[in-house]
C-alpha positions as semicolon CSV with decimal commas, in nm:
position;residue;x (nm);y (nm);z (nm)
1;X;12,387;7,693;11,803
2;X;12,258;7,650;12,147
3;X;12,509;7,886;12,033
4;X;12,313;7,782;11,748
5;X;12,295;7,574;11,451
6;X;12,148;7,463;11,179
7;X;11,937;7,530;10,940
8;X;11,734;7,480;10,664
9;X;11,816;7,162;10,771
10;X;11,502;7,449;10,792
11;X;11,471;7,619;10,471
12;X;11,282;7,403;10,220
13;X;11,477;7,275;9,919
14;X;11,351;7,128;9,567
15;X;11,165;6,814;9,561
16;X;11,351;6,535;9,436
17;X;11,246;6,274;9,233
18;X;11,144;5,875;9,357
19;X;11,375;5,755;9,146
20;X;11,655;5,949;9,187
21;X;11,620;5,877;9,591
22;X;11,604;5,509;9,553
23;X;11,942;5,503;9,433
24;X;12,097;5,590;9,758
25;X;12,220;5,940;9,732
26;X;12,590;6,117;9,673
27;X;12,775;6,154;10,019
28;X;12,966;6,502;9,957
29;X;12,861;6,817;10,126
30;X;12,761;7,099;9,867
31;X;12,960;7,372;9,851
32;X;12,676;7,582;10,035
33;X;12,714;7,345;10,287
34;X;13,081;7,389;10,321
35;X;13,015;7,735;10,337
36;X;12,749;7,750;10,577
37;X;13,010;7,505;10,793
38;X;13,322;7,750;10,799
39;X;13,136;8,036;10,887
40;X;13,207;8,399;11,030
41;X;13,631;8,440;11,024
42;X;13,743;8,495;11,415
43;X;13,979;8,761;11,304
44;X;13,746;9,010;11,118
45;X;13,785;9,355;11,166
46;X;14,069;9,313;11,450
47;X;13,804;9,455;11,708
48;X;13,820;9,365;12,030
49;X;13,507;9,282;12,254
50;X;13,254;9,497;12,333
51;X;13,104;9,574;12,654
52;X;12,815;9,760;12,553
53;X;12,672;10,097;12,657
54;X;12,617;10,037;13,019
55;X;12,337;10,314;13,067
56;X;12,090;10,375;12,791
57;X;11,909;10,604;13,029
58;X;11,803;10,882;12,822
59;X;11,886;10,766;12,473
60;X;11,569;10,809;12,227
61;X;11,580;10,516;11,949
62;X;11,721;10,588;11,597
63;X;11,455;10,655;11,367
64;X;11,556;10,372;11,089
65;X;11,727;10,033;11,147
66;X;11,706;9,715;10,918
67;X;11,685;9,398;11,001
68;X;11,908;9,173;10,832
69;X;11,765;8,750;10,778
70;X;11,785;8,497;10,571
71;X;11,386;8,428;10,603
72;X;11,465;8,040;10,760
73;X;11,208;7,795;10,702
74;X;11,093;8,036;10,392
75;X;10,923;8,250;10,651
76;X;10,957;8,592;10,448
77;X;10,601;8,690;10,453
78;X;10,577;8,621;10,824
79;X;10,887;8,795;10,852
80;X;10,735;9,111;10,688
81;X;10,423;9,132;10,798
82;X;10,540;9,108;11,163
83;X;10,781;9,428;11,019
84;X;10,484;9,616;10,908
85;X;10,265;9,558;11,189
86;X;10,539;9,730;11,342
87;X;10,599;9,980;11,166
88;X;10,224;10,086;11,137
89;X;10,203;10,087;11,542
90;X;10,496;10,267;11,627
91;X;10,617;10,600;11,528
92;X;10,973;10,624;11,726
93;X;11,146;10,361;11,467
94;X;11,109;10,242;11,121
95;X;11,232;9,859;11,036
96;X;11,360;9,760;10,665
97;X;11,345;9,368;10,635
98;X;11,636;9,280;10,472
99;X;11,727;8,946;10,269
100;X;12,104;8,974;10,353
101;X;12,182;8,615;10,215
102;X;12,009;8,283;10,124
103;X;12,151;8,103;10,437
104;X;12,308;8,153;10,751
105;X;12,652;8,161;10,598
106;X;12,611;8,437;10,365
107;X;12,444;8,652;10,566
108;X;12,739;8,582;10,815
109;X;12,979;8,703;10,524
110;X;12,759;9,028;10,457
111;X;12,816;9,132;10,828
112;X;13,163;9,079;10,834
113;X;13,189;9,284;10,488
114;X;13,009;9,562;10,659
115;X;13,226;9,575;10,917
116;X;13,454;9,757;10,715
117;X;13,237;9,870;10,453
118;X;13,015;10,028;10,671
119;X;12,601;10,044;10,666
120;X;12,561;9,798;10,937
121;X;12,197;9,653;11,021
122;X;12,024;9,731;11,365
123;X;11,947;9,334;11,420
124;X;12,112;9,052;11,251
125;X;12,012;8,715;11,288
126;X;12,272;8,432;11,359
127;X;12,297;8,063;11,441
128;X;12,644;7,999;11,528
129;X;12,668;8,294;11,713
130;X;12,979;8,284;11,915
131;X;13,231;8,363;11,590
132;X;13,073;8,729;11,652
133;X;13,170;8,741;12,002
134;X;13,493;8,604;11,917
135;X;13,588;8,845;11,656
136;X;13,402;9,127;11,877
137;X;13,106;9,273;11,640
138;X;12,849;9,219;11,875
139;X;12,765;9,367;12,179
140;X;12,607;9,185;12,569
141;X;12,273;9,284;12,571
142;X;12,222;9,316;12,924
143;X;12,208;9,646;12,980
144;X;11,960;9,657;12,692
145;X;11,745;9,414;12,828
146;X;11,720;9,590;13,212
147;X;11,652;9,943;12,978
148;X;11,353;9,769;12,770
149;X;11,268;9,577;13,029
150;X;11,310;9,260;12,871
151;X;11,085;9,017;12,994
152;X;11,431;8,732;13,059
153;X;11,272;8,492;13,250
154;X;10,946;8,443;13,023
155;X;11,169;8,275;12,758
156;X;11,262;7,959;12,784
157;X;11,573;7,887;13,007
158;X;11,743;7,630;12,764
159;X;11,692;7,849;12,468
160;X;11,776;8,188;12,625
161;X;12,037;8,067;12,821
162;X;12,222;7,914;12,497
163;X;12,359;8,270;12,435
164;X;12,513;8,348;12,727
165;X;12,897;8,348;12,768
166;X;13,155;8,526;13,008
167;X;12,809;8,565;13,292
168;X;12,694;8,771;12,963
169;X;12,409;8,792;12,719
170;X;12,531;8,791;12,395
171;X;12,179;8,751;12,199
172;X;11,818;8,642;12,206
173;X;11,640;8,344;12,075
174;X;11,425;8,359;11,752
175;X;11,392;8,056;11,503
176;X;11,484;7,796;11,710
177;X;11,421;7,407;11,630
178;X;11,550;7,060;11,742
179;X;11,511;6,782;11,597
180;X;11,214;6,552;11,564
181;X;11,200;6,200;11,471
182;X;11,012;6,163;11,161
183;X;10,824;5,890;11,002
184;X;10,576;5,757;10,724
185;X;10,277;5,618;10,949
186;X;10,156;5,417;10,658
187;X;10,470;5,220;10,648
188;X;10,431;5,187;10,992
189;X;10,106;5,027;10,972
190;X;10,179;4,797;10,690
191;X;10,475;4,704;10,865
192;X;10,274;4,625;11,194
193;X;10,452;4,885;11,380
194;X;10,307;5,106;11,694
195;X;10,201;5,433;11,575
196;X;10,482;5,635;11,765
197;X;10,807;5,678;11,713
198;X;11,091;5,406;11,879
199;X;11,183;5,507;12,231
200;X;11,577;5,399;12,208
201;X;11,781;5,334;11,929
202;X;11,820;4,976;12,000
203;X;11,423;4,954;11,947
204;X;11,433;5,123;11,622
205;X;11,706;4,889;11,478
206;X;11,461;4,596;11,571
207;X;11,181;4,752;11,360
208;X;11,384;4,789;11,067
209;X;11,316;4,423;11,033
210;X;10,955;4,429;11,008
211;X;11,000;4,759;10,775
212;X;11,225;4,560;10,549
213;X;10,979;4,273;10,521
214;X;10,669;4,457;10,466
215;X;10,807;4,514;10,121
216;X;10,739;4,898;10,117
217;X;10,952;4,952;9,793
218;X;11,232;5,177;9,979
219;X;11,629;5,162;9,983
220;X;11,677;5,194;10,329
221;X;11,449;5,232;10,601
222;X;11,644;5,558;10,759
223;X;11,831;5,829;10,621
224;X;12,131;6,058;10,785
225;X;12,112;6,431;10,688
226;X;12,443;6,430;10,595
227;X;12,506;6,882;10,574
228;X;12,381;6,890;10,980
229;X;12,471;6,523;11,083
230;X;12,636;6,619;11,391
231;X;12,407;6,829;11,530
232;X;12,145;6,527;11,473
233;X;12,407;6,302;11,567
234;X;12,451;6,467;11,872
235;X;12,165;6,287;12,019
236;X;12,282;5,951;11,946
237;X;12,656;6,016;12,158
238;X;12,492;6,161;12,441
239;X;12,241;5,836;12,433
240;X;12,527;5,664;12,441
241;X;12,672;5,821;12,727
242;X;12,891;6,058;12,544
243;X;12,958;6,381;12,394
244;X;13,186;6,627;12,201
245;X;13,369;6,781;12,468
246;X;13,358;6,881;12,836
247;X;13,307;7,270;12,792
248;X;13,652;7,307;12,558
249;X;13,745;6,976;12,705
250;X;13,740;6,763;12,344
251;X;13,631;6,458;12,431
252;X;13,452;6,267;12,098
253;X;13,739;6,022;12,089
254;X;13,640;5,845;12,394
255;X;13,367;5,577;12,497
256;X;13,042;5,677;12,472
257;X;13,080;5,920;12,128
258;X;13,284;5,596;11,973
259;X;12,996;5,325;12,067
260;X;12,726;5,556;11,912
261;X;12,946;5,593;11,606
262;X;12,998;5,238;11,541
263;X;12,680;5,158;11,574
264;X;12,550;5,397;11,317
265;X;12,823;5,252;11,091
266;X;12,676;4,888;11,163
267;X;12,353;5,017;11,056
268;X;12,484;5,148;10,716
269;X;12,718;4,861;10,626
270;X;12,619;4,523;10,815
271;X;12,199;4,555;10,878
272;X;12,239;4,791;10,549
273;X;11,895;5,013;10,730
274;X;12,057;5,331;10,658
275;X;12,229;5,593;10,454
276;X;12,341;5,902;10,468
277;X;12,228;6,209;10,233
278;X;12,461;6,462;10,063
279;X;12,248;6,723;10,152
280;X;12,022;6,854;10,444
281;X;11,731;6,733;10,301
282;X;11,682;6,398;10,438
283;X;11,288;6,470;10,480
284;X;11,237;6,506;10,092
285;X;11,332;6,144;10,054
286;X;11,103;6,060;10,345
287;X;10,805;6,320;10,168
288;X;10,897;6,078;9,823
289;X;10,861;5,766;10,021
290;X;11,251;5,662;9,970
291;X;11,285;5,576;10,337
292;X;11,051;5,510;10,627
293;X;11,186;5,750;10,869
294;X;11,460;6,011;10,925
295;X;11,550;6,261;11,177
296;X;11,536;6,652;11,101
297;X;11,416;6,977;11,233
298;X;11,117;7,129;11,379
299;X;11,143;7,403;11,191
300;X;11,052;7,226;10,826
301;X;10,778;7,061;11,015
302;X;10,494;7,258;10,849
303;X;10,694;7,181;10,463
304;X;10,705;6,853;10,601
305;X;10,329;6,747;10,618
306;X;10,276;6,974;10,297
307;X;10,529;6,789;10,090
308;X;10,320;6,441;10,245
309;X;9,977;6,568;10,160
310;X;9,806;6,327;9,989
311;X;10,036;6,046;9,989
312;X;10,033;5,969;10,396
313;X;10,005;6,067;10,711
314;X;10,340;6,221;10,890
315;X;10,423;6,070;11,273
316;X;10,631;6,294;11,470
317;X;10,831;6,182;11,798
318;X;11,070;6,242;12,077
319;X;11,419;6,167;11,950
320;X;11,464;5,836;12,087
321;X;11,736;5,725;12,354
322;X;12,025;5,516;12,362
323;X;12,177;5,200;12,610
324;X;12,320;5,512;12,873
325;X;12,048;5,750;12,881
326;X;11,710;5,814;12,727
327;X;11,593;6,167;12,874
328;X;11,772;6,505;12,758
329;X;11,903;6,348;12,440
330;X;11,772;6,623;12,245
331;X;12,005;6,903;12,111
332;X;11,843;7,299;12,085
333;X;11,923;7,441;11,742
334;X;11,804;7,666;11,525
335;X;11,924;8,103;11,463
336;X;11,896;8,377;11,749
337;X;11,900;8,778;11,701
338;X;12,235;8,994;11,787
339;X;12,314;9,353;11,809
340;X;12,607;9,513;11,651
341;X;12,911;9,641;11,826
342;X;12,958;9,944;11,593
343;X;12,630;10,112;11,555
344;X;12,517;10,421;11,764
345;X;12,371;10,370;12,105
346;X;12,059;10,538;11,949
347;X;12,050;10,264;11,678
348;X;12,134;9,984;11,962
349;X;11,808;10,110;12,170
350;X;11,633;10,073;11,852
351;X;11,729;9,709;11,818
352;X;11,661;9,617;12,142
353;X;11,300;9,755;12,118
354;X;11,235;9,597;11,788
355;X;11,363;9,280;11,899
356;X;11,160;9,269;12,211
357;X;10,839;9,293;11,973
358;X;10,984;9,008;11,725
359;X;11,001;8,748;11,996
360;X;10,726;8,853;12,173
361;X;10,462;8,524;12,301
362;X;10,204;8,679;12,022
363;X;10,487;8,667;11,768
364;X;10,682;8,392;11,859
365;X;10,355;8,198;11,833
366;X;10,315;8,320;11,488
367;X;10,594;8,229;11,410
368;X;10,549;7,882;11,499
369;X;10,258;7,801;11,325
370;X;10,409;7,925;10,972
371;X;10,719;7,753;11,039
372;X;10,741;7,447;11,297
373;X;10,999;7,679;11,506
374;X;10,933;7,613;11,907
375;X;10,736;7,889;12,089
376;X;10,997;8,089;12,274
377;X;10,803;8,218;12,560
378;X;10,656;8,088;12,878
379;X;10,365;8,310;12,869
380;X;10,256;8,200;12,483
381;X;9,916;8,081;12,432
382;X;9,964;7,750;12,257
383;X;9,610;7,614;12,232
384;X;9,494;7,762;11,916
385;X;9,850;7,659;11,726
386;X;9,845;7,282;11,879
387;X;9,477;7,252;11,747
388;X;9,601;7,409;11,406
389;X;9,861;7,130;11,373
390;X;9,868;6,879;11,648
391;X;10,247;6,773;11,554
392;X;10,331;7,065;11,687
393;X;10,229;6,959;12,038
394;X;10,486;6,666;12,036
395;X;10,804;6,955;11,918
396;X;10,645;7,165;12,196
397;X;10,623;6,895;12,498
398;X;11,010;6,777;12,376
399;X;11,149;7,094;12,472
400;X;11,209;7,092;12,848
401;X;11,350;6,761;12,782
402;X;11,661;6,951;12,562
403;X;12,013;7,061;12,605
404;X;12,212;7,289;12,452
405;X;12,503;7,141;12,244
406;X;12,852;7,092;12,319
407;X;13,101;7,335;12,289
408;X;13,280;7,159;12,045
409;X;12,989;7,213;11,782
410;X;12,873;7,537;11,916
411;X;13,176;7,739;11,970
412;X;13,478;7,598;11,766
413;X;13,405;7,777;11,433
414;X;13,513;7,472;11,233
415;X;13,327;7,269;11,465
416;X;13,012;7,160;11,249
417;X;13,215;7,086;10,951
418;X;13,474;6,871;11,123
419;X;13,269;6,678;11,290
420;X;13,033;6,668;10,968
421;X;13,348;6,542;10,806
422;X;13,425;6,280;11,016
423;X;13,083;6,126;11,082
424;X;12,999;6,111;10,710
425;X;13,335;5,932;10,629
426;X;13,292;5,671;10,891
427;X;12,907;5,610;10,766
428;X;13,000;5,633;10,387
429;X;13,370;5,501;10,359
430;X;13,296;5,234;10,658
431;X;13,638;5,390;10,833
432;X;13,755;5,293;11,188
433;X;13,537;5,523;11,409
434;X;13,800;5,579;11,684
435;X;14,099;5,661;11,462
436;X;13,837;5,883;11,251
437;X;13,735;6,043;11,558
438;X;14,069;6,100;11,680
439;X;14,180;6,263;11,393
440;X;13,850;6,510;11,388
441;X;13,966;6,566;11,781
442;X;14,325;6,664;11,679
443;X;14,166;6,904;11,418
444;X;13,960;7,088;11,672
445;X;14,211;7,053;11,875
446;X;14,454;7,283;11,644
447;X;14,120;7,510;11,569
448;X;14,071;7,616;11,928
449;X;14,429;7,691;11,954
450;X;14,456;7,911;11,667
451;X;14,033;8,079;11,671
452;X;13,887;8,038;12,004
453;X;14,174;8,078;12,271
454;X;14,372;8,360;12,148
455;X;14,026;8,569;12,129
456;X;13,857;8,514;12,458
């Protein structure tokens, strides 16, 4: 989650049907969703942390590792043929693609089985990657990336700088996103709209009017995704002059966070423009032409337009601002790689190796045009994927304009789901945002006491 978030908000779900959309949608999180909320437990295994192997000098690479992913953004062919490209160029090291879950969450509970049951993968892929450093079963890769000569500073310093803790590298970027804003350009037109997207909130909420009386046959003009909301949301507080906490300072009970809050809820129950989903997938009711815009990931940009096809034209945007500030209002999400603590230094090498390949500019490229995930690297030659999908330019010029998220969402392991909690109930039960918010605060409160402090 910058430590990392999120995702399918990236994996493609089901298409839904017009009619079932129009009706407004349930407001409870699936039970995946819960899952994928509570995460990695902070007190697996009892290790402590790791420090690494801090000379690699002279250690040959393990001849087999596996590489554990959930495919995000249904990217398992990518996924393998980067494996056997590998494979067939390299004798030193053999990589097994693994499909260690359907999600982020269970392929976080497959690595915590296997730290007892053994058979541990070389590289696992993770989004909310600090529960692993808390409960120790990763290792810094520092030393790894000064052996393999790890090309640091040709990744991009937001993303690669998201998993570092403790003046430590913890992990290295992969399928990482942020959100777009999304929206149907043929409403747009019929609703006499610019073709871009709104550049603050307040701007938006104005053309909501002229989407409402252009009689496009939609509930609401914008939908919440209600499983990620707070990393979405995320935007809005800091636009608002806000945010989540200070570092481990909690502080999404105070001004800013409460303004942006209560103005989503005036949205939903006064100018009645929005809703919220019960699920991620806030871009199939866009793709069905339920709503006239929505905010979602990069990385389901490409099942995005595909879903579309045929019925209209997709418009992509900068998230937009709020009243306090309209530049860097854009959270990173999205999964990084990790190394195991308790694999052999041979099988660590290995990793490091393979992983320098996987996110290299070629790859990451590749990556990016089968997915919608950002190009990781400096160095990548983005002409050829911009002119294969020029949406992608707009996800690509948005990133030097990100942040990486607050602490409170990125390293408290409840963090996503109590803050998911507590923004859906305000926007579905129309609930007091500062008592609501307060309450979520003394809740992450008591989780930092009892996960995060006793383990760092």
């Amino acid at each position: 989650m910058s430590s990392l978030l999120l995702t399918r908000h990236e994996a493609q779900s089901s298409s839904i049907r017009r009619r079932q959309l129009l009706g407004g949608g349930a407001l409870g999180l699936s039970a995946a969703a819960l899952a994928a909320c509570s995460g990695l437990s902070t007190s697996a295994s009892g290790s402590t942390k790791s420090t690494g192997s801090k000379d690699y000098s002279g250690v040959k690479p393990a001849k087999k590792i596996e590489f554990w992913s959930n495919h995000p953004a249904a990217n398992q062919a990518y996924e393998q043929k980067v494996v056997d490209k590998w494979n067939s160029q390299q004798s030193d090291t053999t990589v097994k693609l693994v499909t260690a879950g359907s999600d982020y969450a269970s392929v976080a509970q497959k690595f915590q089985t296997a730290q007892v049951g053994g058979g541990l993968p070389g590289v696992v892929i993770v989004n909310t990657w600090f529960k692993y450093y808390l409960n120790g079963s990763i290792i810094p890769i520092d030393a790894l990336v000064k052996s393999e000569n790890i090309d640091k500073d040709d990744y991009n310093d937001t993303l690669w700088d998201d998993y570092s803790y403790d003046n430590q590298q913890w992990g290295v970027p992969y399928a990482r996103s942020t959100p777009l804003f999304y929206y149907n350009k043929s409403h747009w037109k019929k609703a006499g709209l610019p073709d871009r997207a709104p550049k603050t909130w307040m701007e938006f909420e104005e053309w909501t009017k002229k989407l409402k009386s252009a009689d496009l046959g939609t509930k609401k003009q914008f939908v919440y995704a209600g499983d990620y909301i707070a990393w979405t949301f995320e935007n809005k507080v800091w636009g608002w002059g806000g945010a989540y906490s200070k570092k481990f300072d909690l502080t999404l009970d105070t001004d800013g966070a409460v303004k942006a809050t209560d103005w989503a809820r005036k949205g939903v129950f006064e100018g009645k423009w929005a809703n919220v989903t019960a699920s991620s997938s806030s871009t199939d009711h866009l793709s069905a032409e339920a709503c006239s815009a929505t905010v979602s990931s990069t990385g389901g940009l490409i099942g995005v337009v595909e879903a579309a096809k045929g019925k209209f034209d997709v418009g992509v945007g900068f998230l937009p601002g709020g009243p306090e500030a309209t530049d860097n209002v854009c959270p990173t999400g999205g999964a990084g790689l990790a190394i195991p603590k308790d694999i052999s230094p041979e099988e660590q090498v290995a990793a490091a190796r393979f992983i320098k390949f996987l996110t290299s500019p070629e790859n990451t490229v590749g990556l990016a045009k089968a997915t919608g995930y950002m190009p990781l690297r400096k160095s990548a030659n983005t002409k050829k994927l911009i002119a294969s999908n020029p949406l992608l330019d707009t996800a690509i010029k948005q990133l030097p304009h990100t942040r990486s998220q607050d602490w409170a969402l990125a390293f408290i392991p409840s963090g996503l789901k109590v803050l998911n909690d507590g923004l859906i109930k305000v926007l579905s039960q129309n609930t007091d945002p500062k008592e609501t918010l307060a309450d979520a605060k003394d809740q992450l409160q008591h989780a930092f006491k009892k996960d995060v402090k006793p383990n760092l």
